[in-house]
C-alpha positions in Angstrom: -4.6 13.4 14.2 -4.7 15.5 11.1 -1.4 14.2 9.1 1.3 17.0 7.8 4.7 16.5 6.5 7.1 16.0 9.3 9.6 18.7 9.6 12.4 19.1 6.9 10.0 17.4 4.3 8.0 19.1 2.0 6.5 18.2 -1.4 3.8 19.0 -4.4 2.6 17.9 -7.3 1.7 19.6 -10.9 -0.2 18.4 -13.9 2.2 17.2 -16.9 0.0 16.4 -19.2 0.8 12.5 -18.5 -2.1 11.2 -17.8 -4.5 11.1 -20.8 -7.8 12.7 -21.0 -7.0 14.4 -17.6 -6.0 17.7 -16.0 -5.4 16.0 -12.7 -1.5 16.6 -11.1 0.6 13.4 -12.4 4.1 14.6 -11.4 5.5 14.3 -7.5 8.5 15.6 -5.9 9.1 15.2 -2.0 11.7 16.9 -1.0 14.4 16.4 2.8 16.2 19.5 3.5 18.7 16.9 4.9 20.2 13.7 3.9 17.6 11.0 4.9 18.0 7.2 5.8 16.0 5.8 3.2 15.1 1.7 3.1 12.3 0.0 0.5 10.4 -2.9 -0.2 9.5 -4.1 -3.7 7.2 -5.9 -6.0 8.3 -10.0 -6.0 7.2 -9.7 -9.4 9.8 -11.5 -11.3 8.8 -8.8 -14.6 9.6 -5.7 -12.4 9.4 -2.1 -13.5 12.4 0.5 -13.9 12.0 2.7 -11.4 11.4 -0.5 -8.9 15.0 -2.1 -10.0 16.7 1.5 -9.9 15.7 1.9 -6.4 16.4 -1.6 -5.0 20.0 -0.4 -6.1 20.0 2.8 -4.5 18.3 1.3 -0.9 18.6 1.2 2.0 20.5 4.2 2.2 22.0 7.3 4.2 22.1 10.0 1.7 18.7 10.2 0.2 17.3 13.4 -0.5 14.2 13.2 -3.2 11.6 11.2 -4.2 10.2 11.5 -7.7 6.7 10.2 -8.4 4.8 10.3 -12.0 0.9 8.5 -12.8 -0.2 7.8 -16.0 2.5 6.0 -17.4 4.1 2.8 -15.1 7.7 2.5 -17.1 7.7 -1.1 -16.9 8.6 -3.7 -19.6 10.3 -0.3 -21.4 13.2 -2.4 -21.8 17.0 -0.3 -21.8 15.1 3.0 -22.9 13.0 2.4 -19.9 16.0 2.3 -17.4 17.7 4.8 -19.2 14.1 6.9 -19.0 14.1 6.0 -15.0 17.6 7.5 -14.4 17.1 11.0 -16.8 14.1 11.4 -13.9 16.8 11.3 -11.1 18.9 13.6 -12.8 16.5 16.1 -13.6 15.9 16.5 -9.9 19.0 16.6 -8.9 19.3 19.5 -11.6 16.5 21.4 -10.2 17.1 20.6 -6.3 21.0 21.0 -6.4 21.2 17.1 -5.5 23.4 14.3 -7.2 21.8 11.7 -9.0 21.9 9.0 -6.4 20.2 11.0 -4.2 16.9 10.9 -5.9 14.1 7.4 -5.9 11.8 7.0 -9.0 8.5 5.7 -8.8 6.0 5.4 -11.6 2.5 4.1 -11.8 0.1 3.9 -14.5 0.0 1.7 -18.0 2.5 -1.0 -18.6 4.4 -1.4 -22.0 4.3 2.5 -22.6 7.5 5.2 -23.1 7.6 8.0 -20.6 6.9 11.2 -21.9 10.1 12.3 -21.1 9.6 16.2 -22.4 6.4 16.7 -20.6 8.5 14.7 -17.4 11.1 17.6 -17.7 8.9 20.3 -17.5 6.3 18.6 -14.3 10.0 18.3 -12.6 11.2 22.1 -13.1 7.6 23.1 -12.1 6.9 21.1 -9.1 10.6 21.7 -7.2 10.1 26.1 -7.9 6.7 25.2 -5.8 7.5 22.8 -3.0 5.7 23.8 0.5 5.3 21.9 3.5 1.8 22.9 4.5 -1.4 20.7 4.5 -2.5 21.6 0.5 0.6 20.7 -0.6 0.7 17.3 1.3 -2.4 16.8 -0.1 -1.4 17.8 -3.7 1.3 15.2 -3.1 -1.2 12.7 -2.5 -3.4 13.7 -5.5 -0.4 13.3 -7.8 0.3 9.3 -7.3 -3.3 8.5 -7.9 -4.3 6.6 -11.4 -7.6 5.4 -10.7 -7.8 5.9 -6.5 -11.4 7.9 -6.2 -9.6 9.8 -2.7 -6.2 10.5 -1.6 -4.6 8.5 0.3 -2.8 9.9 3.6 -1.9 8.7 7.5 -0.1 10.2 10.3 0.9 9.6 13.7 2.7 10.9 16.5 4.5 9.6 19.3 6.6 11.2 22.2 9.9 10.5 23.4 11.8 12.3 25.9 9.5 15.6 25.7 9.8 15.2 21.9 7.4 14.6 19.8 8.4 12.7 16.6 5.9 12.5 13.7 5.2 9.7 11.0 3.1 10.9 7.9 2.4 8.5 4.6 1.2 9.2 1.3 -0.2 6.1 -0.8 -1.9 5.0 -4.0 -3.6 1.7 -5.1 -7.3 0.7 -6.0 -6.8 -2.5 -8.3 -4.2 -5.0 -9.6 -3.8 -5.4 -5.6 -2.5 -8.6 -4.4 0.3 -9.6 -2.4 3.2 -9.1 -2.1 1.8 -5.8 -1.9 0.1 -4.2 -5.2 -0.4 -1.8 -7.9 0.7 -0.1 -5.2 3.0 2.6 -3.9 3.6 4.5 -0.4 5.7 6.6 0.7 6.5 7.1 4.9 8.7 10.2 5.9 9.5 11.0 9.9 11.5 13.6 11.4 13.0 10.7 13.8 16.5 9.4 13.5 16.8 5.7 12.8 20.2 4.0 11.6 19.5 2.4 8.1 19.6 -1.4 9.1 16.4 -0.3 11.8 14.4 1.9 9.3 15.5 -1.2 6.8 14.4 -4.3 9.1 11.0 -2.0 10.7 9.9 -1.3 7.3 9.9 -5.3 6.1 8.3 -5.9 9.4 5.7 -3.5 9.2 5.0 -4.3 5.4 5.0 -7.8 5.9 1.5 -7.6 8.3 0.0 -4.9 6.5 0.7 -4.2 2.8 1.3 -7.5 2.1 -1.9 -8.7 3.5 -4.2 -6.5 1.4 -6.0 -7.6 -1.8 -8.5 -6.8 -4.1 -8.0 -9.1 -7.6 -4.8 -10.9 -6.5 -2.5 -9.9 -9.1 0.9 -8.6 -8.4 2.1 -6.0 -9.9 5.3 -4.7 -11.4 5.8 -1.5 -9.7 4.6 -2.1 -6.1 6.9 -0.2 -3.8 6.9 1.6 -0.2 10.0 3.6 1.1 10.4 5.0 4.8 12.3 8.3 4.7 13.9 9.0 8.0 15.6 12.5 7.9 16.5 13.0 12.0 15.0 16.7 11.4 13.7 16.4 15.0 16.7 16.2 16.8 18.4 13.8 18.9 20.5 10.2 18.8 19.4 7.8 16.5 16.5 5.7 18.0 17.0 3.0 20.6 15.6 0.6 23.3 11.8 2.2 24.0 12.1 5.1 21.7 12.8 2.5 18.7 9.8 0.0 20.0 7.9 3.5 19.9 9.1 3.8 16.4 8.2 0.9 15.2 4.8 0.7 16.2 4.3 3.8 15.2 5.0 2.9 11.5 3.1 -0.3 11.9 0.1 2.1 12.7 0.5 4.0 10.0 1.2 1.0 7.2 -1.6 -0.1 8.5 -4.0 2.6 7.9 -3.0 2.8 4.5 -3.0 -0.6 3.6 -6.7 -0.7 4.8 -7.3 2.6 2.5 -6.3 0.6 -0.4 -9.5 -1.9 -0.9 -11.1 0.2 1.0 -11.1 2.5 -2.6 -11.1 -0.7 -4.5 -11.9 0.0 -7.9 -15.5 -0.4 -7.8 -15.8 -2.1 -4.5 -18.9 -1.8 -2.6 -17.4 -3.7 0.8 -14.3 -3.7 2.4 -14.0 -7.1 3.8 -12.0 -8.2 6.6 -10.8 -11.9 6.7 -9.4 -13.2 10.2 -8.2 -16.7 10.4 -7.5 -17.7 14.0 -6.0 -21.5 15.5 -3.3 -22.2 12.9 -0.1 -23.4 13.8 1.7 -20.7 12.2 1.1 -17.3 10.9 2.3 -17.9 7.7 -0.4 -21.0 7.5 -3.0 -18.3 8.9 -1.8 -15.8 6.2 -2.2 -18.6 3.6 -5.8 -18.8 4.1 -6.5 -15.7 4.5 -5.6 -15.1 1.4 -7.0 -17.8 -0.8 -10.5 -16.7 1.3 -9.8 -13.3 0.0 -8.8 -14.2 -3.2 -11.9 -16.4 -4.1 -14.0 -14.8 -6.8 -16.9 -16.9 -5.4 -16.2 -15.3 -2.3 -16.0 -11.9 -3.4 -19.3 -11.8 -5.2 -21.3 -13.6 -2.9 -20.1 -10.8 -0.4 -21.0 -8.3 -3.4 -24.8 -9.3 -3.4 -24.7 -9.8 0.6 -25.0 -13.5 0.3 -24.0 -15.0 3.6 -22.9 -18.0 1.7 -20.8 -19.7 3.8 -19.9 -22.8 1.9 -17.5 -20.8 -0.5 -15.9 -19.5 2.8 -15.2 -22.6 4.6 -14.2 -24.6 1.2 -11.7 -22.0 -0.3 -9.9 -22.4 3.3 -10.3 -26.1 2.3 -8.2 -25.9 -0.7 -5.6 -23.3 0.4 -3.3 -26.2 0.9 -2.5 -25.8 4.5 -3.5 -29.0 6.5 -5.9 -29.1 9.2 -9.0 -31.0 10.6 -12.5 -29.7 8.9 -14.2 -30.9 12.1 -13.2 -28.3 13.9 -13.7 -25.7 11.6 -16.1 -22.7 12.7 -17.1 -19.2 11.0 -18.6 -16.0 12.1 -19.5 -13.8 9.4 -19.9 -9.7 11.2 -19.9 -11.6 14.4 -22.8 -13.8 13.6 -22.1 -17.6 13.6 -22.9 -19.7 10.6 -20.8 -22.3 10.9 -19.7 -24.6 14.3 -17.0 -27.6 14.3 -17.6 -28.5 11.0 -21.6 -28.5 10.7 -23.9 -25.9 9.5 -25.8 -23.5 13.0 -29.6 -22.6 12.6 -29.3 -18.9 11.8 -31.5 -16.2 10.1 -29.4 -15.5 6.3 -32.2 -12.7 6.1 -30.2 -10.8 9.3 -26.8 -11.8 8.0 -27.7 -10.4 4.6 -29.0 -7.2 5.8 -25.8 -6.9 8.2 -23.8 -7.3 5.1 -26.1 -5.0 3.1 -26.5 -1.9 5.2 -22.3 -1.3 6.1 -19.3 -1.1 4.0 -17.1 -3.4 5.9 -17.8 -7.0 6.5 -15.7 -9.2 8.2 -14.8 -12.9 8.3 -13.8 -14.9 11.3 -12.6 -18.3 10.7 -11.4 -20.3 13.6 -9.6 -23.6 13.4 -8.0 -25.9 16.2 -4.3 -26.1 15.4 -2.8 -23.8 17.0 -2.5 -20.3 18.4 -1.4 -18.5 15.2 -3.9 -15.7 13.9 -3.7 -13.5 10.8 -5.9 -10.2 9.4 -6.2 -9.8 5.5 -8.1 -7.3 3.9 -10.2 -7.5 0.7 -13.0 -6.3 -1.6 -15.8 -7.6 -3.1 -16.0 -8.1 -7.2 -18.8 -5.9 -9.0 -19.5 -5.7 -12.3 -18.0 -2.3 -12.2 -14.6 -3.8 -11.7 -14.7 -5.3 -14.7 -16.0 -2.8 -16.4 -13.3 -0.4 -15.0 -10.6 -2.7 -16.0 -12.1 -4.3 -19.5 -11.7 -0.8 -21.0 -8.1 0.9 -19.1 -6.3 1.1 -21.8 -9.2 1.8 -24.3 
């Protein structure tokens, strides 16, 4: 389905003059025309930015009416300025929505170590809330706005029906490097028109993060501002969300994380694959999610996928060293469903067709079995390019 806001949310975005060298829209403002149950998860990066420790204080929540986004500039290690910098961005929205100050969440992304440009912030705020619309340009203005260096918007929506009603669940999402669990350079933001009580929008958005943002990856590194909300304003009418129509809910929102999460290495900066890494047969999914992860973390990895180099060696040893126990002898690999790679020994195979199956499509994936267990995981990565690092050697310069 075509995503849209979900009724009583609208938003937009305006151009600051925050982001340098740009005329692209870098300040945010989505907007409930009703208190909203609001719940977050956040960076475990011990060095966390303002806006991130500003709305750990401030969630899960019942009263939230605002969500104020700016790119360019990421307000972390800004020290007391920094936090003070955070809150004068709450208040100016309440100033120009009518709201109290705790009824506002901050998010920033953009270069670390730098001020805000707290006049040019002022203005983007008192322009953005005198145009806020609810219509498909402005979601995608909304979009637009988070992105620093995403090459496309990111946004996903569903729709489920309960009762004759038919609830919505829309997301908006940015991220294209310094992505690596738990979750990324990296913000989202998910707004429904259901009502959820604050401890079930709280304990389905950890769920739903847990298999999907926090199981994406591009370079591994964990950033300082990562942070995804779930606004749920009720605008739909009816009880809060129970039994079925809660189970509805939550899959719902898993469906949606889960589009977005893929969207992020799938617009990893310069990424020519999205790669898919499946471990299957471990005794736990936290063991499966372990080597999932190293596989997709492995440089080695990563560029041998970049130059369609079915080399399987890197594969099988990075699970080797990912410190989970298990029996190499009954290791196997598929790579885009062709096996290389049976019980532990190498399988005649043609690298010529593997290459040119990793060659000709975007997304590759990786299927490692083991015989442990019955625990299975999905992670999702890029390859590394030399336009990655050419990207990132000169951000700042």
């Amino acid at each position: 389905m075509t995503p849209h806001f979900p009724a009583g949310f609208s938003g937009g975005a305006v151009h600051a003059g925050i982001k340098k060298k740009s005329t692209k829209e870098d300040v945010v403002l989505i907007l409930s025309d009703r208190p909203a149950v609001a719940a977050g998860v956040y960076t475990q990066n011990l060095v966390c930015a303002a806006p991130v420790k500003f709305d750990r204080e401030l969630t899960p929540s019942e009263s939230i009416r605002a969500v104020v986004v700016n790119s360019g500039v990421a307000n972390a290690c800004t020290g007391a300025k920094g936090d003070e910098d955070c809150k004068q961005m709450a208040a100016l929205v309440a100033e120009a929505c009518g709201l109290e100050d705790w009824q506002t969440l901050v998010m920033s992304t953009g270069v670390i170590g730098v001020h805000l440009p707290m006049e040019k912030i002022a203005k983007g705020v008192k322009a953005v809330a005198a145009q806020l619309a609810s219509d498909d340009d402005a979601l995608e203005r909304t979009a637009r706005g988070m992105m620093t260096t995403d090459t496309v918007t990111k946004i996903r929506g569903r729709e489920f029906e309960l009762d004759g009603v038919k609830l919505h669940v829309t997301g908006v999402a940015k991220g294209a490097a310094m992505i690596g669990p738990n979750m990324a350079t990296m913000l989202a933001v998910v707004m429904t028109d259901a009502k959820i009580t604050k401890q079930d929008a709280h304990q389905a958005l950890q769920d739903a993060v847990a298999e999907t943002f926090n199981c994406i990856s591009v370079d591994g590194h964990t950033s300082t501002n990562d942070t995804v909300l779930l606004l749920a304003n009720g605008a739909a009418g009816g009880e809060a969300l129970s039994g079925r129509g809660l189970d509805a809910f939550r899959a719902t929102l898993y469906e949606v994380c889960e589009d977005l999460a893929q969207s992020i290495p799938s617009d990893g900066e310069g990424a020519t694959h999205l790669v898919t890494v499946e471990v299957h047969g471990c005794r736990s999914r936290a063991e499966a999610v372990k080597i999932g992860k190293t596989i997709a973390d492995s440089p080695l990895v990563k560029t041998a996928i970049a130059g369609a180099d079915p080399n399987w060696g890197r594969v099988v040893s990075a699970a080797g060293y990912a410190g989970v126990p298990f029996n190499p002898q009954n290791v196997s690999l598929h790579i885009n469903g062709l096996l290389v790679y049976e019980r532990g020994a190498p399988v005649a195979f043609d690298p010529e067709v593997v290459s040119k199956s990793m060659a000709s499509e975007k997304e590759v994936s990786l299927l490692l079995i083991l015989d442990e267990g019955a625990a299975a995981a999905r992670f999702w990565t890029t390859d590394l390019t030399a336009e990655y690092v050419r990207l990132n050697a000169e951000y700042t310069t």
